[in-house]
C-alpha positions as CSV (number, residue, x, y, z in Angstrom):
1,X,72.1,-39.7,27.6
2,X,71.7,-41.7,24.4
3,X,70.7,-44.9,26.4
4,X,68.1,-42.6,28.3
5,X,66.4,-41.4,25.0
6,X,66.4,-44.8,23.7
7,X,64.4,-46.4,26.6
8,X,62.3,-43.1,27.0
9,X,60.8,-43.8,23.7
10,X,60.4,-47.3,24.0
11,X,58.6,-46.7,27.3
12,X,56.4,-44.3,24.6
13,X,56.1,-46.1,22.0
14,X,54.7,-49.1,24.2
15,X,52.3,-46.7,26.2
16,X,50.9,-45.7,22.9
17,X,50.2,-48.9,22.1
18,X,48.5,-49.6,25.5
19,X,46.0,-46.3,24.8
20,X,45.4,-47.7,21.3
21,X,44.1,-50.8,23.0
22,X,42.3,-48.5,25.7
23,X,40.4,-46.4,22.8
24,X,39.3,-49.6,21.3
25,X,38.0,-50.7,24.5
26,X,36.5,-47.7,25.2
27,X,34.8,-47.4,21.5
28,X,33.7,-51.3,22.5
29,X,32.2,-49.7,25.7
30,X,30.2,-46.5,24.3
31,X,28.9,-47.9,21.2
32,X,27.5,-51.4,22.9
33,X,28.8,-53.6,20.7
34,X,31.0,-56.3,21.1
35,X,30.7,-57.5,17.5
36,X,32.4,-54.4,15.7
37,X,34.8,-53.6,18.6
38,X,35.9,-57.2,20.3
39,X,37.9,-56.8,23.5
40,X,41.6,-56.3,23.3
41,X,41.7,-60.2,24.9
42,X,40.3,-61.4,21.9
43,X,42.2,-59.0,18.8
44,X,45.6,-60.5,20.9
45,X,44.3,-64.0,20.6
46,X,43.4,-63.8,17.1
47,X,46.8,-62.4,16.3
48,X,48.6,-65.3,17.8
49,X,46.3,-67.7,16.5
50,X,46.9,-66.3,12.8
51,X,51.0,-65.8,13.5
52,X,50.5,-69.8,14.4
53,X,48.7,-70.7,11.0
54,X,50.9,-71.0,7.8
55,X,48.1,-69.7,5.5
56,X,48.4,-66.2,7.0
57,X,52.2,-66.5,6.6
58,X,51.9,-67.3,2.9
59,X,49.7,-64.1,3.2
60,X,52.3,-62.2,4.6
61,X,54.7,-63.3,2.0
62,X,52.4,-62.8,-1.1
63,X,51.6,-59.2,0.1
64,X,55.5,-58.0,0.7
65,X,56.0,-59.4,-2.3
66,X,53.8,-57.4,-4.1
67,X,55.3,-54.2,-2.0
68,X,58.8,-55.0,-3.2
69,X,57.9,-55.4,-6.9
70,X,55.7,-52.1,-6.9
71,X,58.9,-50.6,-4.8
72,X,61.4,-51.6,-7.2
73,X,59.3,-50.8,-10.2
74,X,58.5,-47.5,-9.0
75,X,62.3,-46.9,-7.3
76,X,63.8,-47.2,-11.0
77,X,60.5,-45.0,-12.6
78,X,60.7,-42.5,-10.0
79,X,64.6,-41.8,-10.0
80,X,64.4,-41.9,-13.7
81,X,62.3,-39.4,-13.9
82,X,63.2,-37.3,-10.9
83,X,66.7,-36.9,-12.3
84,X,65.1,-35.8,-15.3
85,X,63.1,-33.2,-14.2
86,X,65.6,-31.9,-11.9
87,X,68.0,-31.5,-15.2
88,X,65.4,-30.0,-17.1
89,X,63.1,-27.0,-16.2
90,X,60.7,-27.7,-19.2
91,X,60.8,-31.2,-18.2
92,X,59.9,-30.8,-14.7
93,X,57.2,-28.0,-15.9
94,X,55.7,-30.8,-18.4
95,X,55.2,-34.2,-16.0
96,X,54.1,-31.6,-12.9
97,X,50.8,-32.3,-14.3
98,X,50.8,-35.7,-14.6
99,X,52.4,-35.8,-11.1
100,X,49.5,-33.8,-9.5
101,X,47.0,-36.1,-11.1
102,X,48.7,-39.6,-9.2
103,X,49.0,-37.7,-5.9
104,X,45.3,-36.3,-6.1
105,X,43.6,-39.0,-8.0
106,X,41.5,-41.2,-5.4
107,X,43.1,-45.3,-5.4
108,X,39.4,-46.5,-5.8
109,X,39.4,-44.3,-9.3
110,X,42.9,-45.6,-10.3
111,X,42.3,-49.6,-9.8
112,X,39.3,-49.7,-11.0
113,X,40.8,-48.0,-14.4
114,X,43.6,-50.5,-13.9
115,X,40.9,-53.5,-13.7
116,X,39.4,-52.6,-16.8
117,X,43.0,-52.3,-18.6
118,X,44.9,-55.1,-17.6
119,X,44.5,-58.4,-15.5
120,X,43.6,-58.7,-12.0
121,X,46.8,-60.2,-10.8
122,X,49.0,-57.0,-12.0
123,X,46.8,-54.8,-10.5
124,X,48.3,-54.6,-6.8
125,X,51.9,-54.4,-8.5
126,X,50.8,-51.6,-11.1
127,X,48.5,-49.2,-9.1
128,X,51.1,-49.3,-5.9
129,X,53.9,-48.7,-8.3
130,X,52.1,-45.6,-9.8
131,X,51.2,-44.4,-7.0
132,X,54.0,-44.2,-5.7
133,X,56.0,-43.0,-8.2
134,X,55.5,-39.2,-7.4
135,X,57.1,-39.5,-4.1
136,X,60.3,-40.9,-5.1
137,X,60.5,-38.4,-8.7
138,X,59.6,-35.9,-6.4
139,X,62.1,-36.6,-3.6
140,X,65.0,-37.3,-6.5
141,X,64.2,-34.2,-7.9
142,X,64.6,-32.3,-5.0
143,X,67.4,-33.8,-3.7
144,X,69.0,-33.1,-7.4
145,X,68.5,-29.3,-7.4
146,X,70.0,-29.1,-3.7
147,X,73.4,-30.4,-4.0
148,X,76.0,-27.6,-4.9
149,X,77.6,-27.5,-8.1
150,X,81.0,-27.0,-6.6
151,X,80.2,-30.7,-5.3
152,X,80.1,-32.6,-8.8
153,X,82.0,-30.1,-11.1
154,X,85.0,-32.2,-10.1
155,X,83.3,-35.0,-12.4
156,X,83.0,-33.1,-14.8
157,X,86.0,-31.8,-15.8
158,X,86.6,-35.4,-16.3
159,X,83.5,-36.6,-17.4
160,X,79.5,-36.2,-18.5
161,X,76.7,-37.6,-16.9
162,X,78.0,-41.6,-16.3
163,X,76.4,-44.3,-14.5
164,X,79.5,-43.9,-11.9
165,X,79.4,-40.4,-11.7
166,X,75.3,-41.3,-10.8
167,X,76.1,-43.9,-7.9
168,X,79.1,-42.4,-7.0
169,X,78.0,-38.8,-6.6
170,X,74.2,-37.9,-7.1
171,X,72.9,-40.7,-5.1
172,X,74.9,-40.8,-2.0
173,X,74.5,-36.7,-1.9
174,X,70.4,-37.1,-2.2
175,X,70.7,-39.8,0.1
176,X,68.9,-38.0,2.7
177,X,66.1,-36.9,0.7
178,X,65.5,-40.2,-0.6
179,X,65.7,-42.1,2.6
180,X,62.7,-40.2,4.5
181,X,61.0,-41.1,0.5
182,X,61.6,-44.9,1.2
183,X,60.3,-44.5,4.6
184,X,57.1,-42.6,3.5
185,X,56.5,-45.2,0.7
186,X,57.1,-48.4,2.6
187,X,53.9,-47.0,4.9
188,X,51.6,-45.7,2.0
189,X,52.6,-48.5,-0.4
190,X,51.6,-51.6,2.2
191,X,48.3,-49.6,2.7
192,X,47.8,-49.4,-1.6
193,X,48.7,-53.2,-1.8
194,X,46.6,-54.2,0.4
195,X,43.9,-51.9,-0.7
196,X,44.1,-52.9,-4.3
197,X,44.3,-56.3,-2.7
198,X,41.2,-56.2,-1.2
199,X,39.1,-54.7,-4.4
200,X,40.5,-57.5,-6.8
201,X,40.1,-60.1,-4.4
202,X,44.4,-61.2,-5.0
203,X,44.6,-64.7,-3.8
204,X,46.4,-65.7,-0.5
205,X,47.1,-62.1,0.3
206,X,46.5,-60.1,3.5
207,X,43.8,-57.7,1.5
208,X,41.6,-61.0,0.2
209,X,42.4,-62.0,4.1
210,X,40.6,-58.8,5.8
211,X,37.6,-59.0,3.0
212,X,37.4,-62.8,4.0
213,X,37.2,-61.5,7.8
214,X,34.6,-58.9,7.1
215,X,32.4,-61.4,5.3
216,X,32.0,-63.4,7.9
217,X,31.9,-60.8,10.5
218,X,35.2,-61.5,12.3
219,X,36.5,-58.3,13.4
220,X,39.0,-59.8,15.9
221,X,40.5,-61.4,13.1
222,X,40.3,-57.7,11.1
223,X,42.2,-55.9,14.0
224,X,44.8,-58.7,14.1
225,X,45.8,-58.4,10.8
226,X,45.4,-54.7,11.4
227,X,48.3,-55.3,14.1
228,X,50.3,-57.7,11.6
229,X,50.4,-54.9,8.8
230,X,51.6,-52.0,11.6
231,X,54.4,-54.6,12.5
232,X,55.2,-54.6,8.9
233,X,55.5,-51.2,8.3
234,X,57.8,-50.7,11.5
235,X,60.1,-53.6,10.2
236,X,60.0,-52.6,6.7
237,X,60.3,-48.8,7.1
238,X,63.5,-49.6,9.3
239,X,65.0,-51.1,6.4
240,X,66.0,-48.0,4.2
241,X,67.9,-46.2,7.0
242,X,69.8,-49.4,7.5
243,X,70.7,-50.1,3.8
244,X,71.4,-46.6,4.1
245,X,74.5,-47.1,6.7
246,X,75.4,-50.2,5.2
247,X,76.0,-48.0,1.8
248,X,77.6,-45.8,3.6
249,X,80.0,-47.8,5.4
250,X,80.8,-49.6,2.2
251,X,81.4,-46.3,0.2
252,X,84.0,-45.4,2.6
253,X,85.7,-48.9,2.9
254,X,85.8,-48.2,-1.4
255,X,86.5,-44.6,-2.3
């Protein structure tokens, strides 16, 4: 039954690719223009032709780079604070504010403030990093107020609030609720970096890539990398429920 599922949604995963193709076809077909919407022939020839050229590789690599330093700046700013507001009422009650204003401010608004703070280079790593710092304090948070107190007051008959009693207890109990954050923010944060990319002109990265396309009107070469960054979030979103077993089966080899 398992196997069945499996191939059932391979089989729809792949169809939905095939009608993405057909749309874009179709859009090529109705609007008469050939320029904007290229054939699916020539986005799948572009994309090998890039995958073939180390310059979009070093692209690639400059861009998750940037996605793992805004992930691990905002992973340890996020759980920081989520634990904190999810200890404290008048804590959570005093950053909601500020937590509202990074979810609801525009990215356009926030680089450009960024821009005329700091230098260009740190402004993929710093506006991804706030951005996505409410989804992780939020998911901590959350994940923090839902575990039952019969769970940890074990620990603390023993102890306070310790590193080990952190890792050991609060972490792999929110696990769940911090998972689906991961899997959220690997989507939304390649979309920011390459966003923020794109408006500071980053060098060898996948946003300065797409302006470079759009300049010179290639819009094979837009969709390709369009397909390059979809493959990256399905290879990188994978990556938190795996780590997630791999904990797992580690904190049961260790008790």
């Amino acid at each position: 039954m398992e196997r069945n599922n499996k191939r059932n949604n391979t089989l729809a995963f792949c169809l939905g690719i095939l009608l993405v193709g057909v749309m874009i076809q179709a859009a090529g077909w109705l609007k008469s223009d050939r320029l904007v919407f290229p054939g699916v022939g020539e986005i799948l020839a572009a994309f090998v032709r890039l995958l073939g050229t180390e310059k979009a590789w070093r692209q690639i690599g400059t861009t998750l780079l940037h996605l793992a330093e805004a992930l691990a700046v905002s992973s340890v700013t996020g759980i920081a604070l989520g634990l904190a507001q999810g200890r404290s009422p008048f804590f959570r009650t005093l950053l909601r504010p500020l937590m509202i204003l990074l979810r609801s401010i525009p990215m356009i608004v926030m680089t450009v403030i960024i821009m005329v703070l700091t230098k260009y280079e740190k402004v993929p790593l710093i506006a991804t990093s706030l951005m996505l710092v409410p989804l992780i304090s939020e998911a901590t948070c959350e994940g923090f107020l839902r575990i039952e107190p019969e769970l940890v007051d074990v620990y603390r008959m023993n102890s306070g609030f310790t590193p080990r009693v952190l890792f050991r207890v609060y972490l792999p109990l929110m696990a769940g609720y911090l998972k689906q954050a991961y899997v959220n923010a690997v989507g939304m944060g390649i979309k920011l970096t390459v966003t923020t990319e794109y408006l500071v002109q980053a060098r060898d990265t996948l946003g300065k890539a797409v302006y470079s396309s759009s300049y010179f009107n290639e819009y094979a070469e837009i969709y390709a990398y369009a397909m390059i960054m979809i493959i990256l979030v399905v290879l990188v979103g994978a990556l938190p429920g795996r780590i997630g077993k791999l904990a797992e089966a580690y904190r049961r080899s260790h008790p």
